[in-house]
N, C-alpha and C positions, 0 to 999 in steps of 0.2 A: 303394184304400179298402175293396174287398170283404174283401180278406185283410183287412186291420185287424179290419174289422170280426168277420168268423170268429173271429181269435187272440183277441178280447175277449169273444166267444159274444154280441154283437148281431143282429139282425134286419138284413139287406140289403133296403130297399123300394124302388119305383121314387119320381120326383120329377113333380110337376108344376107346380114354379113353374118359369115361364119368363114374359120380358117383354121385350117386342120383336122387331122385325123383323133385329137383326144378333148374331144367334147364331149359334155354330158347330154347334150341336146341335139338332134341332128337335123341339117338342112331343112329350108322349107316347112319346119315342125310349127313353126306361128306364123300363122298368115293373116293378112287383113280381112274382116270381116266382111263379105257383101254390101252392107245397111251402111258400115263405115265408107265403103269405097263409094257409093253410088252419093252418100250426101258431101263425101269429098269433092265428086263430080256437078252438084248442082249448085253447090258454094261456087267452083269456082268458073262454071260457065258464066261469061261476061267479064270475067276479072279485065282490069286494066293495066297495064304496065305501067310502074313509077319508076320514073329516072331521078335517080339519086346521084 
């Protein structure tokens, strides 16, 4: 999924829905990367709000 996501130029973030005790993967296990968050953050300083 990360390559996909690369090849499309998306954002890779971590997850934190998770629900239950019979998962293979536990809480908090993918997080977002630093380099992701902070160009999340420079993208969207300025944004404007569209009223749709």
């Amino acid at each position: 999924m990360k390559d996909l996501a690369s090849n499309l130029g998306l954002f890779v973030t971590g997850s934190s829905d998770y629900h239950g005790d019979n998962k293979s993967v536990g809480l908090g296990r993918f997080t977002t990367d630093r380099d992701a968050f902070e160009d999340l953050l420079d993208r969207a300083h300025g944004a404007e709000v569209v009223d749709g």
